[in-house]
N, C-alpha and C positions, 0 to 999 in steps of 0.2 A: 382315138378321139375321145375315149372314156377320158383320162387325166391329161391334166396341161404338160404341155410341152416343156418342156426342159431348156434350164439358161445354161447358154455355153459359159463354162468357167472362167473369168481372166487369166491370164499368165501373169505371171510376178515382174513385174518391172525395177528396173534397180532406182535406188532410193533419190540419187542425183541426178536429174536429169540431163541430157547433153544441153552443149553448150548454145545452141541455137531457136533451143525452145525457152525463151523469155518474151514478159509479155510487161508492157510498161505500166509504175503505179499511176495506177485509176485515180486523178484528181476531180472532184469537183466543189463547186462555189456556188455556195446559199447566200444571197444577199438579204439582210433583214430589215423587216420597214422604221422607220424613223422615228423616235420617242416623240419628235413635235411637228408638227405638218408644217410649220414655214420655218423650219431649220435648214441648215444650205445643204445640200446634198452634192454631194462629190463624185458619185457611182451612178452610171448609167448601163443600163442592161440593150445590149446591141442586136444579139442572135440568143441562142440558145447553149451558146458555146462560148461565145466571147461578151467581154464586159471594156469595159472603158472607164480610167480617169481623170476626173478635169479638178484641175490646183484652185482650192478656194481662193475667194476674194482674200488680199493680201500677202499669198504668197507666188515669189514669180521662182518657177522652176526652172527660170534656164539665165544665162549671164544676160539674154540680149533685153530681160524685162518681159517678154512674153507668156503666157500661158500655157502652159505643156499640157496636151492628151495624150495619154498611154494607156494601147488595147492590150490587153490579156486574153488569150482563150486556155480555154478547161474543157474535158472531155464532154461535163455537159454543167450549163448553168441554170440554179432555181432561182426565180424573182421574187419578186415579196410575195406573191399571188398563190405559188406552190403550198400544198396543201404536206402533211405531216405523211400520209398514202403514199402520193406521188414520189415523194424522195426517197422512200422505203424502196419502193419496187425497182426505181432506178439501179441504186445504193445498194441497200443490203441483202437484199432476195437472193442475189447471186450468190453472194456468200451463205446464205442460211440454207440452200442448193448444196453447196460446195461442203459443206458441214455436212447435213446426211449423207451423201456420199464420200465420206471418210477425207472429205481436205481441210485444212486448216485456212484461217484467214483471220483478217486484222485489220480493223476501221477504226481509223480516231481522226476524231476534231480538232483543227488548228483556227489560230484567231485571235484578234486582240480580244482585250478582256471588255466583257458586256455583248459580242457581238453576236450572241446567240449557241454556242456551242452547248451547253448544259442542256437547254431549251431541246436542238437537236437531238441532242444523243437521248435524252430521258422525257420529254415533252411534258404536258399535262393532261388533267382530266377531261376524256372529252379527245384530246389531240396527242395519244402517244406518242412517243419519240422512235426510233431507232432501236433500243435497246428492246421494251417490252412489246412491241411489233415481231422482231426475232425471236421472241420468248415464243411468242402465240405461233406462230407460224411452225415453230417447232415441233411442240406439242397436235398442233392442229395434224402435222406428218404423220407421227411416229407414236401417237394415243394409244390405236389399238396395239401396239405390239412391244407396251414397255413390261420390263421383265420386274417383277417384286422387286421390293424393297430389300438391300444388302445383298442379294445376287449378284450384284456385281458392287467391285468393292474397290476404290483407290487404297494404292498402299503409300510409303512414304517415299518412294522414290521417282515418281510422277509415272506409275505404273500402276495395272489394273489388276486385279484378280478376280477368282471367280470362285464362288461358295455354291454349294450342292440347297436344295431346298430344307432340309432339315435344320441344317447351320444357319439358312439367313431366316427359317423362323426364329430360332433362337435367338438369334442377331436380332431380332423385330422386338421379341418380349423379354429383352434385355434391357434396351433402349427405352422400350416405355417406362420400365419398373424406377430409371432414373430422373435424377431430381431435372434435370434437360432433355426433357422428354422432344423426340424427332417434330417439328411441326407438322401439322396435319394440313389437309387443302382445306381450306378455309371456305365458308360456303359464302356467298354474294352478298347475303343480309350484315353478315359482320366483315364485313374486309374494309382495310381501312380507307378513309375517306378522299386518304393522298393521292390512291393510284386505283381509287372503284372507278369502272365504265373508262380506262384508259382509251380502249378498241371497241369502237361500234362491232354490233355482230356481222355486218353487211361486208365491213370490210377484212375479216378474215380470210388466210390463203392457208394453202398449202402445197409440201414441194411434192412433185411429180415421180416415179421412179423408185420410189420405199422397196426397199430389198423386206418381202414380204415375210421370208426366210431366216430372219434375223432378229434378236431381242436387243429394249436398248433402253440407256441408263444416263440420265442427265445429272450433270453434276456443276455446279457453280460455284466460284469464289470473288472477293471482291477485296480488291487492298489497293491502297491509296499511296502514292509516292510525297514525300513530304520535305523539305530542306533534303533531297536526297538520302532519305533512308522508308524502308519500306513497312506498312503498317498494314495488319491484317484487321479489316473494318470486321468482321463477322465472327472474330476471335472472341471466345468469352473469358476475362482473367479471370484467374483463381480469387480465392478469397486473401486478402496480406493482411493483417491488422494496422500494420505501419506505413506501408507507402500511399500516396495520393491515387488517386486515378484520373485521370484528361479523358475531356471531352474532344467532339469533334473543332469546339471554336477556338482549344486553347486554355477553359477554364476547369477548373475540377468542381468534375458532378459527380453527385452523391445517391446512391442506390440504400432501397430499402435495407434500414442493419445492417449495413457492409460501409467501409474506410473508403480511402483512395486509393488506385492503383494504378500506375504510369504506364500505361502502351508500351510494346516492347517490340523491337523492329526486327525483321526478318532481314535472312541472307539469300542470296542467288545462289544457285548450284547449279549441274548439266548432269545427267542424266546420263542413261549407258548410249543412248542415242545420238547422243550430244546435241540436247535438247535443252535450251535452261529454263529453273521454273523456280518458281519463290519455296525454298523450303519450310517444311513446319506450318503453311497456310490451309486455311480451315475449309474442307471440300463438302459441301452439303449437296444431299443427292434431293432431287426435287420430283416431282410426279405432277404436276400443271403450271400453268401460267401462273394462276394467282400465289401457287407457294412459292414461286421461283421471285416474282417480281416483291413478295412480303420478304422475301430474304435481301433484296436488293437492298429495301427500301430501309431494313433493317441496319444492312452497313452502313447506307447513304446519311442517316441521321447522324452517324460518328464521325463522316469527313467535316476536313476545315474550313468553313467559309469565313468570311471578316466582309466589315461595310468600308469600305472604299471611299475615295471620292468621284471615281468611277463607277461602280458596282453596288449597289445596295446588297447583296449577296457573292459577293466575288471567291472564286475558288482560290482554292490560296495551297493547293496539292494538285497531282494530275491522279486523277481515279483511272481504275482499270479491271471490268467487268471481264470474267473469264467464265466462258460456258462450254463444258466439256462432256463429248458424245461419246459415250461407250456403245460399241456395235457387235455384238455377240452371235455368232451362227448357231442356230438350232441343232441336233444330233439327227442322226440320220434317222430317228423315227420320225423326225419332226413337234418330238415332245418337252424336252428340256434343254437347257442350253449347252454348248458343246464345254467338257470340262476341259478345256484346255485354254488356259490362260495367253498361249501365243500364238493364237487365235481371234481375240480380243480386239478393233478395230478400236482406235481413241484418236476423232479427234476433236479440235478444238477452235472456237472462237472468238478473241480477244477486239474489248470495246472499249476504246481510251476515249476519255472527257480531259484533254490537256487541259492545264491551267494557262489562263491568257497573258500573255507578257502584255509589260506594262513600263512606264517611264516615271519612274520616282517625282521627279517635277511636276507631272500630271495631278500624281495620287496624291501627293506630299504623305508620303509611310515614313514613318520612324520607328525606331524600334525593333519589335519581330516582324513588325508587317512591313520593315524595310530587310533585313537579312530574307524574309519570304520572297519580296520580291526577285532580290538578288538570284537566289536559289533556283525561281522556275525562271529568269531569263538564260542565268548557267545553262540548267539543259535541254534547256531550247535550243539555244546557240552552239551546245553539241548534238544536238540531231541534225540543224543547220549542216556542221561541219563533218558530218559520216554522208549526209544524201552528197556535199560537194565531192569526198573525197573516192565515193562508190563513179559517181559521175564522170570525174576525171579518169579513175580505172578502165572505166565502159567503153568512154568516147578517147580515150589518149593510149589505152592498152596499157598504162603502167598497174602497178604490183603494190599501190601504196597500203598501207595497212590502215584498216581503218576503226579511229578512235571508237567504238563500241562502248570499252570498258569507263570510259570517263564519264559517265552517265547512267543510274540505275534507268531509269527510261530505254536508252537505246542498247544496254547492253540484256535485258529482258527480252526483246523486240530483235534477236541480232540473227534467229535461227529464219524469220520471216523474210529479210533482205537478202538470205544466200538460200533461197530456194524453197521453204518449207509452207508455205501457203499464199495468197493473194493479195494483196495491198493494196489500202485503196483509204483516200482521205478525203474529207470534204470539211472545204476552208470556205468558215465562216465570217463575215466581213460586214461593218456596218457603215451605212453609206453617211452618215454625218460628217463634215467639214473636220474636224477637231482630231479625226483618226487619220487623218489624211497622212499624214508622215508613215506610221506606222502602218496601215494600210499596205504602202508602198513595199515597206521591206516585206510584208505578209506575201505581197506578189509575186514577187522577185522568187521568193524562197518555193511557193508553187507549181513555179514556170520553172524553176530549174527540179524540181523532184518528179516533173512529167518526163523527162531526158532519163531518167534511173529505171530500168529494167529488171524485172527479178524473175527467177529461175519458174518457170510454168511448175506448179507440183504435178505428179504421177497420179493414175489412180493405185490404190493401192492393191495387193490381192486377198481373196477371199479364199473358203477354204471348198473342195473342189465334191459338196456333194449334190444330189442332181436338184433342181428347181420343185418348186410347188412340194416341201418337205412340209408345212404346216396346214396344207388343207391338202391331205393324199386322195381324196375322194371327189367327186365334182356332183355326188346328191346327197349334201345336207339339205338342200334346200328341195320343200316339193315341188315347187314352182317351178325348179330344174327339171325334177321327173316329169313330172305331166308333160313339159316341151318334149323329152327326151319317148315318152310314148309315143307323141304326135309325131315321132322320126323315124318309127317302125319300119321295114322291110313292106312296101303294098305288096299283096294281094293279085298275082297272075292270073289272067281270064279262066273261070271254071267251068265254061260249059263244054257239055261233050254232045258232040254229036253224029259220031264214030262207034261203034261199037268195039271197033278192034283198035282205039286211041291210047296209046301207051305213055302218051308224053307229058298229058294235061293232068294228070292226078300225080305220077310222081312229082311234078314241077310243083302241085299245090302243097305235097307233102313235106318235101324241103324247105317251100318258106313258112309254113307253117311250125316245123322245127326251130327253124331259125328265130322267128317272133317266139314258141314258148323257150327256147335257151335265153332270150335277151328277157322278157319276163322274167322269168326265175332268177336270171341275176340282177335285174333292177330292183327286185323286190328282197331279196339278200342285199343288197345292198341300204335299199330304204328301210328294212326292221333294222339295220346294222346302224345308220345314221339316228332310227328313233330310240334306239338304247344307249347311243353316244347322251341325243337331246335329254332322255331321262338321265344322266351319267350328269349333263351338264345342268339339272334341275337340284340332283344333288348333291352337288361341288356348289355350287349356289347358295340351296340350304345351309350345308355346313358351312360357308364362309361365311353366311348372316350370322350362325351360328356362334363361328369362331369369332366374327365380331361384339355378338356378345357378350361373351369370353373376353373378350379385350378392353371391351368398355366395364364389365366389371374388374379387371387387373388393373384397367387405368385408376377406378374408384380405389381400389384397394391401391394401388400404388402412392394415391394424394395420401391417404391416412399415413402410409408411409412413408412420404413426402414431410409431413406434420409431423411424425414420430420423432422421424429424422432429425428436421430442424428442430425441434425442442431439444431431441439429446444432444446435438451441436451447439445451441446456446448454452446448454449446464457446463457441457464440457469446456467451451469457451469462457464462461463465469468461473468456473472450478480453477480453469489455470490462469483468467487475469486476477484470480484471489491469490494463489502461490504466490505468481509474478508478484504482485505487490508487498505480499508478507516477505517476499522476497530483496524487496526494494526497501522496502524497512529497517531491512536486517542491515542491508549496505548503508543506508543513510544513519545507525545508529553507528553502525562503525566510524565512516567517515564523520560523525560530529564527537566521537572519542577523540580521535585524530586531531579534528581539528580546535578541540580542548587546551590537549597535550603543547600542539603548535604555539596557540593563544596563550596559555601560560608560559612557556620558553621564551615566547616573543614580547611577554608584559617584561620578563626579566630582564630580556636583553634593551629595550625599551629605557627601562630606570637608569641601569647603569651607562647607558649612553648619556640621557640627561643628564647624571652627575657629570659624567665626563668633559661634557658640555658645558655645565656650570664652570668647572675649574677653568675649562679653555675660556669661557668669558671671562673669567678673573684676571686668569694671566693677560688675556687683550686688553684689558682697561688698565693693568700696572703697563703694562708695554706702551699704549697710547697715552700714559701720564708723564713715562721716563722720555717716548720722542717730542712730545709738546717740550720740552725741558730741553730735548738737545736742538729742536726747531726756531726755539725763541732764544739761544744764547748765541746759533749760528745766525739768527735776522740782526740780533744784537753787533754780534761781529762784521757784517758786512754791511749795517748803514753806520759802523764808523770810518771802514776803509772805503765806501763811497763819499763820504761827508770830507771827511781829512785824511791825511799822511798817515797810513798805515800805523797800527798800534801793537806791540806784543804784548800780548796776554800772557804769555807765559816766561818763565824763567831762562834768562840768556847768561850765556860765559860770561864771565869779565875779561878782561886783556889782559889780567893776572895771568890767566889761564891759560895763556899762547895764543893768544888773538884771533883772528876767523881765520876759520880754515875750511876751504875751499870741496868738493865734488868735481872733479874733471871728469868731464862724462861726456868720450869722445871715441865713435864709434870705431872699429877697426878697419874699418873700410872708407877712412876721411884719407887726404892727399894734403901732406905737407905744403904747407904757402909760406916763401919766406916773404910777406912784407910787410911794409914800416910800420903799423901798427899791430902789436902784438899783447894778448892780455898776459897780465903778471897776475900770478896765483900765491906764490910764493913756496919755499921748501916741504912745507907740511899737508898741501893738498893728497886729494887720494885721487889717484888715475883711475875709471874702472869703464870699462864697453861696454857696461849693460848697466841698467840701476840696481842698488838693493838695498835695502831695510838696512844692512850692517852697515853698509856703508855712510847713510842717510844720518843715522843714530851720531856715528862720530863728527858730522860735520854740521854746520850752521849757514854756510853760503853752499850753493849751485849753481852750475856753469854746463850747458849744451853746446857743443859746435858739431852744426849741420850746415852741410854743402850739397848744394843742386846745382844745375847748370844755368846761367843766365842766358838773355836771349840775344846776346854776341859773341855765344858759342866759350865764353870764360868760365872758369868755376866760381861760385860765390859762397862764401862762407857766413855762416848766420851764427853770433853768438847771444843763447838766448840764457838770461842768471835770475838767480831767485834766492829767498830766504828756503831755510830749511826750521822749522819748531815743533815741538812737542804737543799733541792734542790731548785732549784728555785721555782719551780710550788708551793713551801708552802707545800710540803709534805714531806716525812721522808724516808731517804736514809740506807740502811746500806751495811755496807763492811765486810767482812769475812777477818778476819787479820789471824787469826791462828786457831789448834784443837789440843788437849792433851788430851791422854789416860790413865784412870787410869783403873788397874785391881790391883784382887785377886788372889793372886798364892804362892806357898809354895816356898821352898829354894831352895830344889832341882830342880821345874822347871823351875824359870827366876831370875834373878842377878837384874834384872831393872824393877822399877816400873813405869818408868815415860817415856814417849816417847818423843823426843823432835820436834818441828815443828817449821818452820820458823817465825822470829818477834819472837821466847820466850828470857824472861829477861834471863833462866840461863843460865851458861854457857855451855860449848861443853864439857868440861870434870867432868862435876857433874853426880855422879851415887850414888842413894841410894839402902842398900841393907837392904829389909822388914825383917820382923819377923814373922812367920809365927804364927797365932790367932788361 
C-alpha cells in the first residue's frame, strides 16, 4: 500500500488487424449560415443527423416539372447555431485521444469553395478552429511530462531517434549559436494578433489516461499540395543570388538583402514500414500551443489564395497540417529516457483544409487560376474515384486496385484507408440557392464514403517495465504524510487489572513496535523526499542559471549573428566584383570578336554592292535589248493581224529549186488511200519527229495527224505552215492553214474536203467520193 500498483503490460498485437475489425469513416456536416438574410436557401436541417434538399426556384429536378427533396443523413449534423467547442468535441477529441495513445488519424474538410471549410479547420480569434483546439488539448495532456528539447529527434526517414542528455544539450547551444535560432514560446504580450486569445481559458480540455511513465516530443509540419506537386510552407530557402522566390499568392516577394528564390517541390517515399511521408519536409519540434500554432501561422502565410468571383480569399492548394507525437518510456529508475530507439512510440495526426472545387462558369478563371482550378477538381475526382473503387471492393468482394497513385492527395492518405488510423471528415456545405448543383454532387460523394470501412488500428505495445517508474515514492508530498500518520496501527486497551496479565503489555509492545518501525521509515523516507525537494531547488537554481548562460550566448550569438552577416556581405561584394571584372573581361573579348566580324562583314558588304551595281547594269542593257525585241515582235503581229502575212526575212528564189516541203508524219499514222491526197513533190524531207536540221533546209511544213472521229472512222488532219529565219539564227514557223480528209460512204457526207483559210481552192469546189 506504500507504492501504486502496477499496470499490467500490453501484449504486442500484430500490426494488421483482422478482417472484421473495421469501423466506417466518421462523416459529418456543418451547415454555414447565409452571407444575406433574404437569400433563398436550399438546406434545411431535419434532426441532428439528417438534412434535406429543396431545388431552388427555377430549377425543376425531375422530367415531370416537379420539385425534388432529397434527405441525406451523416453520423451527426451541425447547424448554423453550433459553436466552434461543440464540433471539436464531437469531431476531433477522439482523435486527439487516439493520438496520445499511440493511433494515428486523419480529418479533413470537403466542400464547395466558400462554404466554410478554412473557417472550420483553422477558425478565428475568439473562435478557434479544429486545428489549434487540437494543439491546446495536447499540450494541456502531455505539459508535465514533455522530455527537452532534441531528446528526441526525427531522422530523415520518417523515423525517430533518441539523444542521451549531454548530446541534446549540445544539440540546444548549437542551435541557438545559428543565424535560425529554434523559436522560443512566445509570451502572450507579444504573439501575434492573428491567432492571440484563439481559446478561451474556460474552454480547455484534456485527454484522460497519459501514460504517466513516459516522455514526449511534439513535432509539426505543414506542406500544401499545389497544381499536384507538393510544397513545404515551413521550408526556409537558402540564399541564390539568381533565382526569384514565390510567394504564397503566386507573386514574387522580396526578403530583406536576399533575391528571388522558386519553392522547390517535394517527393513521396514509404518508409520501412510501408508508411508514406513527404521526404526532405521540415519537422519542428514545438513545446506549447502558442509555438506550435506561430509555426502554423508561419506556413499559412506562404499558401496560395486568389480572389475569385466566388471567394474573396479562395484556396487555390489543399493544406495539410501534420502533428506528430513521439512517446518514449522512462528507464527502469524512472529517470531518463529509455535509450532505445525501437522503443519509440510515434504517432501522428493529419489535418487537411482541401481546396473547394469549383465550375469555371461560376468563377470565370483564366489563366493559372483556370489550370488551378482544373488541378484541385482532378484530385478531388480522384479521391472521388478510390472511396468508389475501395467501396465496390467492400460491398461486391472484388480485388480492384485502387487508383491511389493518380493523385499526390490520395496517394499520401493511402496507409490511412488500409488500416493505419481513423478517418473521419466533415463536409462543409453552404445553404445558398446558387451551390445547389454542386451541393448535390458534394452529397452524393458523402453518402457514398459513409459505406467505406477502414481497418480498426491496434493498440500498439509498450515496453514491459512495471508502473508508477516516475514517481517511485508516494511521500513527496507532506500532506501525504500527515494522512499516512493519521493511518497508524491504534493503540489496544492498556489497562491491567490482573496482576498475573500476560497478554495486555506484550499486545501493547508489539504495536508499539510496529508504529515506531513505520515512523522510522516514514520519516526516512520524508528526510529522503526533502533532499530530493533541496535536489529539486538546485536543479532549479542552475537551470535559471543555465538560462542565464543562455541568454548571454543568445547575446553573444546576435553579435555573432552581425559578425556574420557583415562577413557575408564583404564576401558576397568581394565575389560580385570578380564576377563582374569577370564579365568585363568576356565582353571585351566578345566586342574584339565582334570587331573582327564587323569589319569582314563591312568587306563582304562592298563587294556585294559592287556586284550588285554590275547585275543592275547588265538588267538595264538586257531590258533595253527585250524592249527592242518586244516592239519589233508588236511590230510584226499587228501586221499579220492587219493584212496577208509579210516576210521579213530573206526567202529562196525558184532559182533555187522551188519550196520544199517538211513531211512531218508520225510513225504511228495508218495509210488512207483516198481521193484527195497532198502533193509535196520529190525534194520534201520525211522526218517523225521535228528538228532544227530539218526546219534549216526547208521553207514549207506539213503535219498529218489522225484521231478517231465520232463514227468510229479515222480522220486525218493536215495542218502546213511557213518555215523562216528569226533573227536570233534560229527557225521560226507559222501555222497558215489545216484540212481534213476523211473516210465516209455516200449516204453519210457529200464533201470530202473541208476548207480553211489561205487554201488555193475555191469556195464553191465540192467533190463527191466513191465509196471503196
Amino acid at each position: 500500500w506504500l507504492l501504486r500498483k502496477p499496470k499490467t503490460p500490453r501484449r504486442p498485437a500484430p500490426k494488421k488487424p483482422s478482417g472484421n475489425q473495421k469501423d466506417p469513416v466518421g462523416v459529418y456536416c456543418r451547415v454555414r449560415p447565409l452571407g444575406v438574410e433574404d437569400e433563398e436557401c436550399c438546406i434545411e436541417v431535419i434532426s441532428n443527423t439528417t438534412i434535406q434538399l429543396h431545388a431552388p426556384d427555377g430549377l425543376k429536378a425531375n422530367r415531370n416539372g416537379e420539385f425534388k427533396e432529397t434527405q441525406y443523413s451523416f453520423k451527426k449534423v451541425f447547424c448554423i447555431k453550433t459553436s466552434q467547442m461543440e464540433l471539436f468535441q464531437d469531431v476531433a477529441k477522439p482523435l486527439v485521444d487516439d493520438l496520445i495513445h499511440s493511433k494515428n488519424g486523419l480529418l479533413f474538410t470537403y466542400g464547395v469553395t466558400g462554404s466554410g471549410k478554412t473557417f472550420t479547420m483553422t477558425g478565428s480569434p475568439g473562435q478557434g478552429g479544429l486545428l489549434p483546439r487540437s494543439l491546446d488539448m495536447i499540450f494541456n495532456s502531455i505539459g508535465p511530462y514533455q522530455a527537452k528539447r532534441f531528446v528526441l529527434k526525427t531522422d530523415d526517414k520518417n523515423g525517430m531517434e533518441v539523444q542521451n542528455q549531454v548530446d541534446a544539450l549540445l544539440e540546444r547551444q548549437k542551435r541557438e549559436n545559428q543565424p535560425t535560432v529554434v523559436p522560443k514560446t512566445p509570451s502572450r504580450q507579444r504573439l501575434d494578433p492573428e491567432f492571440a486569445d484563439m481559446i478561451n481559458p474556460e474552454e480547455a480540455c484534456r485527454a484522460d489516461g497519459v501514460d504517466e511513465d513516459s516522455s514526449y516530443s511534439v513535432f509539426v509540419s505543414y506542406i500544401e499540395i499545389y497544381n499536384n506537386y507538393i510544397y513545404d510552407l515551413l521550408e526556409e530557402a537558402p540564399y541564390d543570388p539568381i533565382k526569384p522566390k514565390w510567394n504564397g499568392g503566386g507573386t514574387p516577394q522580396r526578403q530583406p538583402n536576399q533575391e528571388f528564390i522558386p519553392p522547390q517541390s517535394k517527393l513521396l517515399r514509404e518508409d520501412q514500414n510501408h508508411n508514406m511521408y513527404v521526404a526532405g519536409c521540415t519537422e519542428v519540434e514545438v513545446k506549447s500551443t502558442e509555438e506550435a500554432f506561430e509555426v502554423f501561422w508561419r506556413g499559412q502565410k506562404k499558401r496560395r489564395i486568389a480572389n475569385t468571383q466566388l471567394n474573396r480569399e479562395s484556396s487555390r492548394s489543399h493544406s495539410v497540417f501534420i502533428i506528430k507525437l513521439a512517446q518514449a518510456p522512462l528507464d527502469a529508475d524512472g529517470d531518463n529516457i529509455l535509450q532505445d530507439k525501437n522503443q519509440v512510440s510515434v504517432s501522428q495526426l493529419c489535418l487537411v483544409d482541401l481546396a473547394g472545387s469549383e465550375r469555371t462558369s461560376r468563377t470565370r478563371a483564366e489563366g493559372n487560376r483556370l489550370r488551378e482550378a482544373g488541378n484541385i477538381n482532378q484530385s478531388l475526382m480522384t479521391l472521388r474515384t478510390c472511396i468508389e473503387v475501395l467501396r465496390e471492393n467492400q460491398m461486391c468482394g472484388t480485388n480492384k486496385m485502387v487508383p491511389y497513385r493518380d493523385s499526390k492527395v490520395t496517394h499520401l492518405f493511402k496507409n490511412y484507408f488500409d488500416g493505419e488510423g481513423k478517418v473521419r471528415m466533415v463536409v462543409c456545405v453552404n445553404p445558398k440557392a446558387d451551390d445547389y448543383e454542386e451541393t448535390m454532387l458534394v452529397m452524393r460523394f458523402a453518402e457514398m464514403t459513409q459505406e467505406v470501412e477502414v481497418a480498426r488500428p491496434v493498440d500498439r505495445p509498450i515496453c514491459g517495465f512495471a508502473a508508477g517508474r516516475r514517481y517511485q515514492s508516494f511521500y513527496r508530498d507532506p500532506s501525504v504524510m500527515h494522512q499516512l500518520l493519521q493511518n497508524l496501527p491504534p493503540l489496544p486497551a492498556s489497562e491491567i487489572t490482573d496482576p498475573h496479565d500476560d497478554v495486555t503489555l506484550p499486545r501493547l509492545i508489539e504495536v508499539l513496535e510496529k508504529r515506531h518501525k513505520i515512523r522510522q521509515m516514514m520519516t526516512q523516507e520524508y528526510n529522503r523526499a526533502g533532499k530530493m525537494s533541496m535536489l529539486q531547488e538546485l536543479d532549479s537554481s542552475l537551470v535559471s542559471k543555465e538560462n542565464f548562460i543562455q541568454d548571454q550566448r543568445g547575446q553573444l550569438g546576435e553579435k555573432d549573428k552581425t559578425l556574420h552577416s557583415q562577413k557575408t556581405e564583404i564576401d558576397r561584394l568581394e565575389k560580385k566584383s570578380k564576377m563582374l571584372e569577370y564579365k568585363i573581361e568576356i565582353l571585351q573579348k566578345t566586342t574584339n570578336i565582334y570587331e573582327d566580324d564587323k569589319r569582314t562583314l563591312q568587306q563582304e558588304l562592298e563587294s556585294r554592292e559592287q556586284r550588285l551595281q554590275r547585275e543592275q547594269t547588265e538588267k538595264r542593257r538586257m531590258e533595253q535589248r527585250m524592249q527592242g525585241m518586244v516592239q519589233d515582235t508588236k511590230h510584226k503581229w499587228e501586221k499579220e493581224c492587219t493584212g496577208p502575212p509579210v516576210r521579213v526575212v530573206h526567202r529562196r528564189s525558184n532559182s533555187a529549186g522551188g519550196e520544199r516541203w517538211v513531211d512531218h508524219k508520225p510513225s504511228s499514222n495508218v495509210e488512207l488511200d483516198t481521193v484527195m491526197q497532198p502533193i509535196l513533190g520529190s525534194n520534201a524531207i520525211k522526218v517523225s519527229a521535228p528538228s532544227e536540221k530539218a526546219l534549216a533546209k526547208c521553207d514549207k511544213y506539213m503535219l498529218t495527224h489522225q484521231d478517231l472521229a465520232s463514227d468510229g472512222e479515222i480522220q486525218t488532219k493536215l495542218i502546213k505552215g511557213e518555215v523562216f529565219k528569226t533573227r536570233g539564227g534560229g527557225q521560226a514557223l507559222t501555222i497558215l492553214e489545216a484540212s481534213t480528209l476523211c473516210v465516209c460512204s455516200v449516204s453519210q457526207c457529200s464533201m470530202a474536203v473541208e476548207m480553211r483559210a489561205g487554201s488555193n481552192l475555191g469556195p464553191g469546189y465540192q467533190h463527191h467520193g466513191h465509196q471503196k
